[in-house]
N, C-alpha and C positions, 0 to 999 in steps of 0.2 A: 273819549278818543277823538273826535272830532272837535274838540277846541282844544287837541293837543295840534293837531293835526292844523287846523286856521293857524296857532302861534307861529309854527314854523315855516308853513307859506306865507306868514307875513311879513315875520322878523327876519329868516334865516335864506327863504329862496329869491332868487335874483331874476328868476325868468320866469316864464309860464311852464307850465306841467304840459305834461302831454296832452293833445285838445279828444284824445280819447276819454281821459279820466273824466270830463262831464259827467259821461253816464255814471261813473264811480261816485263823484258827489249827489248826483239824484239817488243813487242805492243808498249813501249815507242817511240823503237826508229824510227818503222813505222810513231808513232804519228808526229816525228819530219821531216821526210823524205818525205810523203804526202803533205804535207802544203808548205815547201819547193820548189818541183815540181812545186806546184799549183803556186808560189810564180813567180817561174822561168817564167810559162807561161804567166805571164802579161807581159814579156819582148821578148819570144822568144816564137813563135806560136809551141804549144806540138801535136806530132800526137794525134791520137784518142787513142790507144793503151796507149800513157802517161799521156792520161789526165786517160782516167779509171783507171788507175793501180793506181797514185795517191790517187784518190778517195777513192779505196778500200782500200788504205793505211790509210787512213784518217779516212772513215769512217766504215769500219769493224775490221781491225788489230789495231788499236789502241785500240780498245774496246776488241776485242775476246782475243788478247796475256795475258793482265790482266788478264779476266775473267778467262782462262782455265789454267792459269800457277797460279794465285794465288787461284781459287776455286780447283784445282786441291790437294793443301796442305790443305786447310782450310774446304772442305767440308768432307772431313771423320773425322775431327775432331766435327764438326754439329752432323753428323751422327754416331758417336760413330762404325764407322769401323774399322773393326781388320785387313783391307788390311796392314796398315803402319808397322803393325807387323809382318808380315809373312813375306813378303820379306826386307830381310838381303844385300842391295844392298849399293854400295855407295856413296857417293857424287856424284863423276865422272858418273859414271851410271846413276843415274836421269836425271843428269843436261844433260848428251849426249842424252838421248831418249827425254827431252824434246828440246834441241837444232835441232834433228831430226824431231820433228812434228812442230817447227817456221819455217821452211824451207819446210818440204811439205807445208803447208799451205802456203806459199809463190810462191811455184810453183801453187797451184790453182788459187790465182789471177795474175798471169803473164796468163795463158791457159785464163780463164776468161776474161783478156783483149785483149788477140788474140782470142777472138770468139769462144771459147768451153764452154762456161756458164753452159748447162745440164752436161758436163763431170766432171768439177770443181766442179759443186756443189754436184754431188753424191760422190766423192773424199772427198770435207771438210767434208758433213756430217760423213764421215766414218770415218777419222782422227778423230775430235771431242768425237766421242760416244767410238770409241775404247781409243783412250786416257784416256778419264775421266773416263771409266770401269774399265780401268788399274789403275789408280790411285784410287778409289774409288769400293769397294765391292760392286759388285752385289746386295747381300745378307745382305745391309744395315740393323741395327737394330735400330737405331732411330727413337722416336715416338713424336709427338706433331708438330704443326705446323711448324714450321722449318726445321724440315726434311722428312714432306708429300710435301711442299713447292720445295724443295732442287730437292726430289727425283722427286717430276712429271716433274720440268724445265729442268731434265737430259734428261728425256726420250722424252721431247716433242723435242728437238732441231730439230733431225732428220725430225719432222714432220713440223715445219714452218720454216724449212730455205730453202724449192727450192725457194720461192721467189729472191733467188739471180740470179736464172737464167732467173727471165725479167729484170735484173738489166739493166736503159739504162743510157748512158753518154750526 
């Protein structure tokens, strides 16, 4: 998927991608890097520390980089919010502040697999919610199933994600 995906932002696209998708390529390339690991360890016995970090590589960041760097572009367009308009910012500037929350989020599962799981997890939740605020109006105006839908899965994140903190290996 991902060197189907490099061919045609190479050959095929003319411009930059949206400077959200960053975090989409870091979920990719956790995608790739998890499994990898896991790969390794049928060969070379991983501590505990690499076998979790993998996992989380595998099974939270591969999933969450997508979700918040791509809902991050596409849910104010759902929601009909006037954020993408008011700030006048540029390419470099998105893609750096999202380049900056793939990397915090990256340091909360490295802490998470050295054994601060409650710390990490009040950490993501907090990168998460203020990120997507940032990118998405508060003060969304979209009405109809799609964006009651949209907007309660914003607000609920905070509330069912400590479960990462019994997360065990």
């Amino acid at each position: 998927m991902v060197s189907c995906l490099a061919v045609r932002v190479a050959l095929f696209r003319h411009d930059f991608p949206p400077p959200r998708f960053v975090l989409a390529g870091m979920g990719f390339a956790a995608g790739i890097v998890g499994p990898t690991m896991l790969l390794i360890g049928r060969i070379v016995v991983l501590s505990a520390f690499q076998r979790s970090l993998s996992q989380l590589f595998l099974y939270e960041d591969f999933i969450l980089g997508p979700v918040i760097g791509i809902g991050g572009f596409l849910f104010p367009r759902f929601l009909h919010s006037t954020s993408s308009g008011r700030r006048q910012s540029t390419w470099n500037h998105h893609a750096l502040i999202g380049f900056v929350v793939g990397l915090a989020v990256l340091a909360t599962y490295i802490a998470q697999s050295s054994g601060y799981a409650l710390v990490s997890s009040v950490v993501w939740d907090s990168l998460v919610t203020v990120y997507l605020l940032y990118q998405i109006s508060p003060f969304m105006r979209g009405t109809g199933t799609l964006s009651t839908v949209l907007r309660t899965g914003i607000e609920v994140v905070p509330v069912f994600e400590p479960r990462r903190a019994k997360f065990k290996v």
